[in-house]
CHARMM-style PDB file with segment names, atoms N, HN, CA, C and O in Angstrom:
ATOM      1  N   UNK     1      90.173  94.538  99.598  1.00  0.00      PROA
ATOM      2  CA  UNK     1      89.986  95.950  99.956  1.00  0.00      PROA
ATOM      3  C   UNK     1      89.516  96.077 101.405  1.00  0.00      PROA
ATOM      4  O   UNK     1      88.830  97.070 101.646  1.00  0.00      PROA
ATOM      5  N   UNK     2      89.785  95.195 102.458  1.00  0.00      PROA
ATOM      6  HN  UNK     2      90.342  94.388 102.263  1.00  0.00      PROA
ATOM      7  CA  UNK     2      89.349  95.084 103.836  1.00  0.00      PROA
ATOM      8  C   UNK     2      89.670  96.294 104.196  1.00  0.00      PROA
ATOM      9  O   UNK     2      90.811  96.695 103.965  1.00  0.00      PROA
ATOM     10  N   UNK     3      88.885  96.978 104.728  1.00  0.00      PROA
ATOM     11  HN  UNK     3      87.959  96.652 104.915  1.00  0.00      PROA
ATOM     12  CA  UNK     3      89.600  98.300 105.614  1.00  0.00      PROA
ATOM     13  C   UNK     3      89.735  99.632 105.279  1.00  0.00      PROA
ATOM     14  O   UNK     3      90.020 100.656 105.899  1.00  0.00      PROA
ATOM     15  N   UNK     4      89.268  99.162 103.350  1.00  0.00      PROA
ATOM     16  HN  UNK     4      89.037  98.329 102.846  1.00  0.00      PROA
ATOM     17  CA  UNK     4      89.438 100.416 102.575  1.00  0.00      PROA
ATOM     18  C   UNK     4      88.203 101.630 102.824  1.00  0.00      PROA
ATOM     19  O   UNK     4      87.098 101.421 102.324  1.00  0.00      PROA
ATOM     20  N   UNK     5      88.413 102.724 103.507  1.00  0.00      PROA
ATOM     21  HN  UNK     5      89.310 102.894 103.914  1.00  0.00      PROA
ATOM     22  CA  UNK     5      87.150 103.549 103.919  1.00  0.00      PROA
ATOM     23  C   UNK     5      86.388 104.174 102.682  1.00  0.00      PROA
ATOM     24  O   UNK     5      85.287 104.677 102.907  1.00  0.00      PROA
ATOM     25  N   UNK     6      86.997 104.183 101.103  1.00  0.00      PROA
ATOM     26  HN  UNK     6      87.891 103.774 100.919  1.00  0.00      PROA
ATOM     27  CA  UNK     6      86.662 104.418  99.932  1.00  0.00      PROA
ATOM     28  C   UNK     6      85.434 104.086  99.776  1.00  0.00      PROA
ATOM     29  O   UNK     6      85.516 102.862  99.876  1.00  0.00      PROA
ATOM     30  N   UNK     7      84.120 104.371  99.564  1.00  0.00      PROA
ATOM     31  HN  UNK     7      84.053 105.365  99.483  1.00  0.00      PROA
ATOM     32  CA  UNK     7      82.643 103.861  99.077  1.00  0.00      PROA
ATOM     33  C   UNK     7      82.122 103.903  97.541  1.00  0.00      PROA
ATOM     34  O   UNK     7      82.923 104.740  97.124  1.00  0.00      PROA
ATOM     35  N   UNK     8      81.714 103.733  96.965  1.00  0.00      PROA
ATOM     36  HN  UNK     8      81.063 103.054  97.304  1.00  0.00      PROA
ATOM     37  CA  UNK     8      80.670 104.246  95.711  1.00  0.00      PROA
ATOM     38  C   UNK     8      80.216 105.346  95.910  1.00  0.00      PROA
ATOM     39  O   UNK     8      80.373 106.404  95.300  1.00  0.00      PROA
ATOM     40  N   UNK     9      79.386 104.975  97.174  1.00  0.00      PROA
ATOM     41  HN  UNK     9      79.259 104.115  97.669  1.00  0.00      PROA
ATOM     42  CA  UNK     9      78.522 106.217  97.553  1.00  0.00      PROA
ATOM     43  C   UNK     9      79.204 108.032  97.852  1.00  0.00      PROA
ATOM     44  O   UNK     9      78.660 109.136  97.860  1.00  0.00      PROA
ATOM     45  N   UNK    10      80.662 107.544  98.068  1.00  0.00      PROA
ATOM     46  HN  UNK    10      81.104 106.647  98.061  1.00  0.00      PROA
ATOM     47  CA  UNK    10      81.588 108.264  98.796  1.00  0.00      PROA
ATOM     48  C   UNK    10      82.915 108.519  97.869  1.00  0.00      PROA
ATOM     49  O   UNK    10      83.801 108.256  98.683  1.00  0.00      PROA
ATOM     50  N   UNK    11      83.488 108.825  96.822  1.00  0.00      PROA
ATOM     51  HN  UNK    11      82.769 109.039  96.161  1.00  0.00      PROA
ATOM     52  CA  UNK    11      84.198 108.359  95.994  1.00  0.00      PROA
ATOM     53  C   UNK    11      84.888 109.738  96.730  1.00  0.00      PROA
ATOM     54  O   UNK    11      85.969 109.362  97.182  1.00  0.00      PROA
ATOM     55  N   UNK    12      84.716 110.978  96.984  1.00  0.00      PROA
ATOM     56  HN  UNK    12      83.838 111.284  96.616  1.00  0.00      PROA
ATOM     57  CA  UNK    12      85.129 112.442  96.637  1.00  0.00      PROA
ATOM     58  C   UNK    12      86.242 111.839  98.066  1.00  0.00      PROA
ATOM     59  O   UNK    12      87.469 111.825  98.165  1.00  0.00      PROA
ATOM     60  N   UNK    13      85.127 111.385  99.033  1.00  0.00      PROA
ATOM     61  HN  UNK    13      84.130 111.395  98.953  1.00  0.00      PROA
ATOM     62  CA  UNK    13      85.831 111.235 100.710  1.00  0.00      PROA
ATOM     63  C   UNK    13      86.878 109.872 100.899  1.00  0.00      PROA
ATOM     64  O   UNK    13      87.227 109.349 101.958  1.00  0.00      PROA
ATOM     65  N   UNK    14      87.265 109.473  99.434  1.00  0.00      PROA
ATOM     66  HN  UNK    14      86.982 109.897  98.574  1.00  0.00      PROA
ATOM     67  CA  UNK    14      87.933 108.286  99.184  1.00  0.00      PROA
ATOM     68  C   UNK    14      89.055 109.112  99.601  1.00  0.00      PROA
ATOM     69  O   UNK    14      89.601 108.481 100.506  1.00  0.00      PROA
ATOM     70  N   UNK    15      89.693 110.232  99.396  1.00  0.00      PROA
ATOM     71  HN  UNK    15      89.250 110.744  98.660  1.00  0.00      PROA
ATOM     72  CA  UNK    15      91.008 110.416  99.046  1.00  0.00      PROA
ATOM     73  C   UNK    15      91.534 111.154 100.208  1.00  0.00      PROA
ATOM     74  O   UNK    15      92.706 111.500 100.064  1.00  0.00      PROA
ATOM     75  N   UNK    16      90.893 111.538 101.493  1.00  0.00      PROA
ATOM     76  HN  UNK    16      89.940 111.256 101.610  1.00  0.00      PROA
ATOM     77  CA  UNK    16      91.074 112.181 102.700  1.00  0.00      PROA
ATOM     78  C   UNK    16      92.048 111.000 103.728  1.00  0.00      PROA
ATOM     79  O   UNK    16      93.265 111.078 103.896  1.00  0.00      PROA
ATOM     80  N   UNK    17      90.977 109.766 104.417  1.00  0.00      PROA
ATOM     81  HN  UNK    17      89.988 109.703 104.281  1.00  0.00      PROA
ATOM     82  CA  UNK    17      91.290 109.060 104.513  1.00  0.00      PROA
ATOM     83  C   UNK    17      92.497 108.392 104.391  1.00  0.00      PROA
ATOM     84  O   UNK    17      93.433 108.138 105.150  1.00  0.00      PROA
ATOM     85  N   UNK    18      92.208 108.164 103.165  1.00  0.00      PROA
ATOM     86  HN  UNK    18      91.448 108.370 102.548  1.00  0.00      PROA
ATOM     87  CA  UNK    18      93.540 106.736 102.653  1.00  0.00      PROA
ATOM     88  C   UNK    18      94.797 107.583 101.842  1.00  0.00      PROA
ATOM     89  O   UNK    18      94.608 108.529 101.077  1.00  0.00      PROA
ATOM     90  N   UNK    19      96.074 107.018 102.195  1.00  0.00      PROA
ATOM     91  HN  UNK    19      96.227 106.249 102.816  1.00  0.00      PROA
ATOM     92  CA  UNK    19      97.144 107.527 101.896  1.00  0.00      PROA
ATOM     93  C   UNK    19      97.577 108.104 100.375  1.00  0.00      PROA
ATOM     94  O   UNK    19      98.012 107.158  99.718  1.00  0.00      PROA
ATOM     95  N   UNK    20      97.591 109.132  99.750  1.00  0.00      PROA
ATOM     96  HN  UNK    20      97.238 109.900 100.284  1.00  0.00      PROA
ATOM     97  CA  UNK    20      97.957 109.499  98.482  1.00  0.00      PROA
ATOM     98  C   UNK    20      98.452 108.435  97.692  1.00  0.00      PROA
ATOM     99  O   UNK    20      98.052 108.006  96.609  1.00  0.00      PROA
ATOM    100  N   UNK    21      99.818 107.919  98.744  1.00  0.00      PROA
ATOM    101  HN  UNK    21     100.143 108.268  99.623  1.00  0.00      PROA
ATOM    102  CA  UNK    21     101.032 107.096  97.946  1.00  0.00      PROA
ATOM    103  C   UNK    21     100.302 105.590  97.280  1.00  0.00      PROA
ATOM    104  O   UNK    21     100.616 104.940  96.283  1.00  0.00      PROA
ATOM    105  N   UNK    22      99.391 105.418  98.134  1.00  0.00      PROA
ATOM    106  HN  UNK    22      99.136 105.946  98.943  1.00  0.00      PROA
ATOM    107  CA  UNK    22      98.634 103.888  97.710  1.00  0.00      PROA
ATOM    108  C   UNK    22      97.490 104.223  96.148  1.00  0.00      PROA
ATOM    109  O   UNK    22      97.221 103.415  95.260  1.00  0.00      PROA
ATOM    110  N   UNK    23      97.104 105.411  96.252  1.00  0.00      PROA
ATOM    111  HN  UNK    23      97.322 106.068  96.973  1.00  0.00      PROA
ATOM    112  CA  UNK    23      96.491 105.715  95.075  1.00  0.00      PROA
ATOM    113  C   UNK    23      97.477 105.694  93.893  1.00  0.00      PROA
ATOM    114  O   UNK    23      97.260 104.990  92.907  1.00  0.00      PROA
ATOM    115  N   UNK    24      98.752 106.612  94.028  1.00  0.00      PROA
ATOM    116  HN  UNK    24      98.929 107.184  94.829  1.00  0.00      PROA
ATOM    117  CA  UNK    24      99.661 106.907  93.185  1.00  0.00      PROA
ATOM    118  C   UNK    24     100.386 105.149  92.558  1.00  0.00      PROA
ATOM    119  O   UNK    24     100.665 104.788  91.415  1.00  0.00      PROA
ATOM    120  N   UNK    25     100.468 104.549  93.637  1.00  0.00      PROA
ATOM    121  HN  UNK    25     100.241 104.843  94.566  1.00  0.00      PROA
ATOM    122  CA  UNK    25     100.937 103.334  93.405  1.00  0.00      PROA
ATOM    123  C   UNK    25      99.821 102.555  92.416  1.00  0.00      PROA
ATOM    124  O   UNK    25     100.371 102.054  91.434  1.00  0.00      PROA
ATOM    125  N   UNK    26      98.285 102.338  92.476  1.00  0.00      PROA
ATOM    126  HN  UNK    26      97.838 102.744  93.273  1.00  0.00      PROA
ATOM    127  CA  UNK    26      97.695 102.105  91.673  1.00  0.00      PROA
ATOM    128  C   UNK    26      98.164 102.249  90.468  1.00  0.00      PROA
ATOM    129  O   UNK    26      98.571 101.267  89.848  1.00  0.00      PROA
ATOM    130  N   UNK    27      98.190 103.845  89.795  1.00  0.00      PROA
ATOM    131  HN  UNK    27      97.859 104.643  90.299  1.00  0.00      PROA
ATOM    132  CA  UNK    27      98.031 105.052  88.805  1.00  0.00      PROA
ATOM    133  C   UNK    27      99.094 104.807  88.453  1.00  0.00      PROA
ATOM    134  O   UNK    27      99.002 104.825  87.226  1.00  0.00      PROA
ATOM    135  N   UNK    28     100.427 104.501  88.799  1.00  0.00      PROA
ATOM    136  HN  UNK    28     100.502 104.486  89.796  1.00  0.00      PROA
ATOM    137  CA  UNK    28     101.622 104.430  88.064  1.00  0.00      PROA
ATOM    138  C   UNK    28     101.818 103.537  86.755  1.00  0.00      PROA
ATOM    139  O   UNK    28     102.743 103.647  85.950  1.00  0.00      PROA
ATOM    140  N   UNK    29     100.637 102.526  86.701  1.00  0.00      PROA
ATOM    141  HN  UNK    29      99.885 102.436  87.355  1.00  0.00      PROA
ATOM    142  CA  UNK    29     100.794 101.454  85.528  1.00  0.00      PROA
ATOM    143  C   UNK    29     100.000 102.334  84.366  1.00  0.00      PROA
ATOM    144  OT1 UNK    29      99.867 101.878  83.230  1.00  0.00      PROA
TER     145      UNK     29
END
C-alpha cells in the first residue's frame, strides 16, 4: 500500500485522493 494516502484515522478522505476505479477494482470480487 506504498503511497496509499487512505489512513484509519482518515477513512472518509480515503476516497478524494485515490482513484474510484482502484476501489471498484477491489469491490468487484
Amino acid at each position: 500500500d506504498s503511497g496509499h494516502p487512505c489512513t484509519a484515522a482518515d477513512p472518509d478522505s480515503c476516497f478524494t485522493p485515490v482513484s474510484p476505479q482502484h476501489f471498484i477494482d477491489l469491490f468487484k470480487f
